[in-house]
N, C-alpha and C positions, 0 to 999 in steps of 0.2 A: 530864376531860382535853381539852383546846383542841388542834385540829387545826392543823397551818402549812397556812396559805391559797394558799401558790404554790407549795408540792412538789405538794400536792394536788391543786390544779386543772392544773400541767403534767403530774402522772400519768394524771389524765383526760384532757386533752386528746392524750397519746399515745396512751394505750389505744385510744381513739374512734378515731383517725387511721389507727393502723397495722390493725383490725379492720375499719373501713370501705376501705382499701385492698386489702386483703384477700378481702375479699368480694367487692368491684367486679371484680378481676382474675379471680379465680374466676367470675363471673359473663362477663365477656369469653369467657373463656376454652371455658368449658363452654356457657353460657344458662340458669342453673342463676340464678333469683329474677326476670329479664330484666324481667317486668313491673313490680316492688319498684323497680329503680332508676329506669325508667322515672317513676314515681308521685312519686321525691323529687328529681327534675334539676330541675323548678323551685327549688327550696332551695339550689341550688349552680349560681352564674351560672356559667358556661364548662361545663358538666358535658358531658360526651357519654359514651355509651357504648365507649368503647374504654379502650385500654390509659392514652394520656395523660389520659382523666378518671377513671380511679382515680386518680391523682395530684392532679388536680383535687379530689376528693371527698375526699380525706387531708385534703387542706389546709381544706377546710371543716369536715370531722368533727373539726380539732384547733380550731380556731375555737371553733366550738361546743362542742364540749369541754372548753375553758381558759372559757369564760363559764359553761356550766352547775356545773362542779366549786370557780368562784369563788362563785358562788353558792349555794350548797350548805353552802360550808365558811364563810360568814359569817352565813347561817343557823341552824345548825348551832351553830358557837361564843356566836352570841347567844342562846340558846338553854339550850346551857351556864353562860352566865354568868348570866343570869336565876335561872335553876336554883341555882346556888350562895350568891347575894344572900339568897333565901327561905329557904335553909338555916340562913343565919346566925342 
């Protein structure tokens, strides 16, 4: 069964988004990982610790996100498709 390559990588790349938002805010919020985001604000240009770089950081975690779950899912189907060739 072949995976659709742009449900899949925009499902990932929400999930990453709205979960890294998530966290960041939580992290503002509380201090609760403080050092974790600190460690990945180089990976997300604009990033600061506050309220507007979990927004920031959404936008990069969907990013990354929509690239890793593209890549994955052509992977994955090629993979498939190989698979099914040698069957024959």
């Amino acid at each position: 069964m072949r995976l659709n390559a742009k449900a899949f990588a925009l499902t990932t790349a929400i999930l990453l988004g709205i979960g890294s938002f998530l966290l960041t805010l939580l992290s503002v919020l509380t201090g609760f990982a403080r050092e974790f985001f600190e460690i990945i604000a180089p990976f997300h240009p604009g990033y600061s610790h506050t309220i507007l770089g979990a927004l920031i950081s959404m936008f990069w975690m969907f990013v990354y996100g929509y690239i890793v779950g593209t890549v994955f899912v052509l992977i994955y189907n090629s993979l498939i498709k190989e698979r099914n060739i040698k069957a024959i």
